[in-house]
C-alpha positions as a printed Julia matrix, in Angstrom:
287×3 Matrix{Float64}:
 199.05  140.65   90.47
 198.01  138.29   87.72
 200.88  137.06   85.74
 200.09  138.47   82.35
 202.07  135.06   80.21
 199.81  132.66   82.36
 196.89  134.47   81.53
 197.59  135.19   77.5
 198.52  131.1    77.63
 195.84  130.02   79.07
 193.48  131.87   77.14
 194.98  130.75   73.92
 195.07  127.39   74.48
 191.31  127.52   75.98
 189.7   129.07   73.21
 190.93  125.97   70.36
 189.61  122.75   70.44
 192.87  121.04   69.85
 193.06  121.07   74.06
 189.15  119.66   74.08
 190.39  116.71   71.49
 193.48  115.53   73.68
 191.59  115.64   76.84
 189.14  113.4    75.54
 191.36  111.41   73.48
 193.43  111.02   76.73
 190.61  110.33   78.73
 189.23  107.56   76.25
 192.38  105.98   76.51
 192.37  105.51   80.11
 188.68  104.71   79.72
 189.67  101.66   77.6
 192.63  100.3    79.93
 190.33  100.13   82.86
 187.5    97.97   80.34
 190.18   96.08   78.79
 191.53   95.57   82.6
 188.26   94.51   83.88
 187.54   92.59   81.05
 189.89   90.49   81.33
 189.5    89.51   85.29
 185.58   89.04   84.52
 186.6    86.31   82.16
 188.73   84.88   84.32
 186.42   84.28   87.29
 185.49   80.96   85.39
 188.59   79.3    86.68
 189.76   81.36   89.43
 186.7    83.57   90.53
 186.56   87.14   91.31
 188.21   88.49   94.11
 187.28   92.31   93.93
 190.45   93.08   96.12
 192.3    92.71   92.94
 190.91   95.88   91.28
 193.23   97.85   93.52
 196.39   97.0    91.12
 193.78   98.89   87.59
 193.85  101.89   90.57
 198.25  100.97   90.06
 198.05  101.07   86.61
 196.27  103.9    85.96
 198.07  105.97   88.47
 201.52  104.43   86.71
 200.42  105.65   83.1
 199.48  109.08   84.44
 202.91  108.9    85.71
 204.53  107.88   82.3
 202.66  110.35   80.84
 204.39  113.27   83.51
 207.52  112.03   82.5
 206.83  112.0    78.56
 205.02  115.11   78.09
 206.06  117.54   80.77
 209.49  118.49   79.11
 207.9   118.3    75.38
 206.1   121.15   76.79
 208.67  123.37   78.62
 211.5   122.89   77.08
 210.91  125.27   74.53
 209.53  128.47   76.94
 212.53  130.47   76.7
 214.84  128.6    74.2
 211.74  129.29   71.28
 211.42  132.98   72.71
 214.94  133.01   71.86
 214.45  131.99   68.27
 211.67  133.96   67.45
 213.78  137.0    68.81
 211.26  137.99   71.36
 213.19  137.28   74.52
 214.83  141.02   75.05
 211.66  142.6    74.33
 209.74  139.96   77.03
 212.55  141.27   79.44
 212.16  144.62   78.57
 208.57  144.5    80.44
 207.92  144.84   83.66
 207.51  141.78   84.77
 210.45  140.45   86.74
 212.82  137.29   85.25
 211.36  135.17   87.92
 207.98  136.21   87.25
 208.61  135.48   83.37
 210.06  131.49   84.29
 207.39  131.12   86.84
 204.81  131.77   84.42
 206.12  129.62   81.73
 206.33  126.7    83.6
 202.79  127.52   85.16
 201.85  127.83   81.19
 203.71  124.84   79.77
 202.09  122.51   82.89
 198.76  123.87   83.14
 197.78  122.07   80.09
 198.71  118.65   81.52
 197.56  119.53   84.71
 193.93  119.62   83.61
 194.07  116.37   81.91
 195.46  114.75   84.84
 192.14  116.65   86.97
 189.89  115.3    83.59
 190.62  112.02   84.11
 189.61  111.57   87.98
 186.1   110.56   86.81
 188.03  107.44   85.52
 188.34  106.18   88.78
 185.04  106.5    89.92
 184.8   102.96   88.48
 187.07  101.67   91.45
 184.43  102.43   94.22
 182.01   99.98   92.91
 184.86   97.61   93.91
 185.83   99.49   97.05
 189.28   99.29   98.44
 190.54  103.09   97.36
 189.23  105.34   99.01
 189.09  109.53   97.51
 192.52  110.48   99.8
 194.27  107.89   97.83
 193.62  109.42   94.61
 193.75  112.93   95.66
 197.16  112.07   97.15
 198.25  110.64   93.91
 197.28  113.42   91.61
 198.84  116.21   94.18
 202.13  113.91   93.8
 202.18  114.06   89.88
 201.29  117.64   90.03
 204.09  118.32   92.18
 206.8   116.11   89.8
 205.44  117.81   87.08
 206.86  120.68   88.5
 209.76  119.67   89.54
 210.37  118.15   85.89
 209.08  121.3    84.33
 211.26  123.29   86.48
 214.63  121.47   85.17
 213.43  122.25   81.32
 212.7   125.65   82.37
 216.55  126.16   83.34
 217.96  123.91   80.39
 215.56  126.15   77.89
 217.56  129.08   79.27
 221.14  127.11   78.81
 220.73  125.96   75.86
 219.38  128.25   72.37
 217.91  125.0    70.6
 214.72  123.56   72.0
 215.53  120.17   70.99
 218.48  120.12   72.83
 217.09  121.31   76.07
 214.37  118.72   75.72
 217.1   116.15   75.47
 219.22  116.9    78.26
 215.73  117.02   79.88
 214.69  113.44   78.97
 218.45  112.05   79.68
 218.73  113.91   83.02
 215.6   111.53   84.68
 216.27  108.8    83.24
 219.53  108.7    85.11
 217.17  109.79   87.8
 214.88  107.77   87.57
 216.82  104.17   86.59
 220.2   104.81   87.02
 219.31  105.6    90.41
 217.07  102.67   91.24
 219.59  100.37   89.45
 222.41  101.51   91.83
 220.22  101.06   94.69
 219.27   97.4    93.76
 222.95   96.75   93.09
 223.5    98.03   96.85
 220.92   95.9    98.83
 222.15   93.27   96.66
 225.57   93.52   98.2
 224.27   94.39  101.82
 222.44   90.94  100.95
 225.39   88.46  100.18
 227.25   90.54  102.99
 224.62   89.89  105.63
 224.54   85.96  104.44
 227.95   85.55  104.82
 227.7    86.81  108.51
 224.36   85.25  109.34
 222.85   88.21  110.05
 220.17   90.4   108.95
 221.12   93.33  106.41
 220.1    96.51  107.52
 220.39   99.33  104.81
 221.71  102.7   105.48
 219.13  105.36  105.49
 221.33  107.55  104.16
 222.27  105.56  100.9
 218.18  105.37  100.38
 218.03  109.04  100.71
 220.8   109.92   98.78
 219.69  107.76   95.63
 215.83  108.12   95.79
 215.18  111.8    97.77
 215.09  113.32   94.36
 213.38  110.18   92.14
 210.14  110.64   91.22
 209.44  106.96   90.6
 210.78  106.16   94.47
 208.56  108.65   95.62
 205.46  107.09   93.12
 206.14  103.43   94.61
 206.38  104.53   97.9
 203.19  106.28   97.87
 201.44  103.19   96.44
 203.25  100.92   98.96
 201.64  102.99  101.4
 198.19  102.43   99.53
 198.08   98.88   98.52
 200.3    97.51  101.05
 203.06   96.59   99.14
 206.02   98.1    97.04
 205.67   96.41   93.42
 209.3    97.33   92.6
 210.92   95.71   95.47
 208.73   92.94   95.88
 209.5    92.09   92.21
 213.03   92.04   92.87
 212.98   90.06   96.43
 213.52   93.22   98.52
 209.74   94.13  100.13
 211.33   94.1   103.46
 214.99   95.46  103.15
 213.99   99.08  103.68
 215.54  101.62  106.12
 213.69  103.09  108.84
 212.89  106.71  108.3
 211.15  109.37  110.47
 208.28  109.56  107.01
 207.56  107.88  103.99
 209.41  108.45  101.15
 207.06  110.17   98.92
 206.52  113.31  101.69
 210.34  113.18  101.39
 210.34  113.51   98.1
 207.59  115.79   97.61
 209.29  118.6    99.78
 212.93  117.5    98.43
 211.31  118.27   94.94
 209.39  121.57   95.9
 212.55  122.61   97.64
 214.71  121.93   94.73
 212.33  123.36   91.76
 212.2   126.8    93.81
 216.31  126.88   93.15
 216.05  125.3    89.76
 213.31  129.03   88.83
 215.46  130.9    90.97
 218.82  129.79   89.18
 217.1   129.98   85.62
 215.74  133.77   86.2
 219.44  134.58   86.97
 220.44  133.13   83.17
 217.61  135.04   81.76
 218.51  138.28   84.03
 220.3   140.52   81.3
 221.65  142.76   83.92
 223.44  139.47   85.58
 224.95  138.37   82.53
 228.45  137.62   82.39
């Protein structure tokens, strides 16, 4: 059965041209990275020459705005599903349909993301520019845009529920925005801090530090920016985060790569998150 909120959405927002102008707004934007990016390197060549290897890191950067642009927009449009039904007073009569309270979150998160969804599949002819190059192949990229898919739901999912706490929109968007960026950085911080230690331990010793699989897991299962690195580790060769910081090799064994862990942890999760949030909404489990 079609959901009937995805459907009136969609239609709405595919009939104005304000959607047409921010795709290719969005699209020129990423357009002009990868010139200014290329640019740059083609003037370069006079002193250091072109090495066409080095293209792969515009394939990073693009892939790392699309994912700054997950982060940034995805709440800014969910956070508001049920907390603005709320203040336009058309909440009860949505529930008084037939449509179930899962069916009503489901399709509001399937409404808020399907705009952002399409401008992430709009921009894909962007990196046709990166096979005159070579070095990325088409799984790469189609593996990258089913991973920000996926953390878009699993952020849209989390402003789904909060919209339901909370009656303001504002406020839901903010607990949205302050809830991953502990995530993402307090995470990742406390994680440094660790092999850090593990480090100055293992040096005292003489040893080698081996970190504890379960202190990755436990600070990066759920962090969409882990998941994003590892991912391009796993494409480029390299993790850009811990290589920065000294730490390419200090990472535990585990039986898969952390971005399929974090793409089922996340999937997992953002199937509870709907679930809990059609209980708030569910006026014959109110308390």
């Amino acid at each position: 059965m079609r959901n009937p909120i995805i459907k009136r959405e969609m239609q709405t927002s595919l009939r104005s041209w304000k959607l047409f102008y921010v795709v290719c707004a969005y699209v020129a934007f990423l357009l002009l990275v990868a010139y200014l990016f290329l640019e740059t390197m083609v003037s370069q060549t006079v002193y250091s020459g072109f090495d066409p290897k080095d293209v792969i890191y515009l394939y990073a950067l693009l892939s790392g705005i699309q994912l700054a642009f997950v982060l940034l927009a995805v709440p800014s449009l969910t956070a508001g599903s049920i907390s603005g039904e709320r203040e336009r007073q058309t909440l009860d009569i949505l529930l008084t349909t037939k449509m179930t309270p899962f069916s009503i979150v489901f399709g509001k998160l399937v409404a808020g993301i399907g705009q952002l969804l399409m401008m992430i599949v709009a921009t894909l002819p962007v990196y046709a520019v990166l096979y005159y190059f070579g070095g990325i192949s088409i799984w790469h990229i189609l593996s990258t845009t089913l991973y920000l898919m996926v953390t878009a739901v699993f952020i849209g999912s989390f402003s789904i529920l909060f919209s339901c706490i909370y009656k303001r929109t504002m406020i839901s968007m903010l607990v949205v925005y302050v809830l991953f960026g502990l995530l993402i950085f307090a995470t990742a911080g406390g994680y440094l801090i660790y092999l850090a230690y593990i480090n100055s331990q293992a040096s005292m010793l003489n040893v080698i530090a081996t970190p504890n699989p379960l202190a990755y897991l436990g600070c990066f299962a759920f962090n969409p920016g882990a998941g994003f690195f590892s991912l391009l580790s796993v494409q480029i060769g390299t993790n850009p985060i811990l290589s920065w910081f000294g730490y390419a090799g200090a990472m535990p064994a585990l039986p898969l790569p952390t971005w399929v862990i974090n793409v089922v942890a996340e999937l997992v999760l953002s199937v509870g998150i709907l679930a809990l949030a059609a209980k708030k909404i569910n006026p014959l489990k109110r308390k």
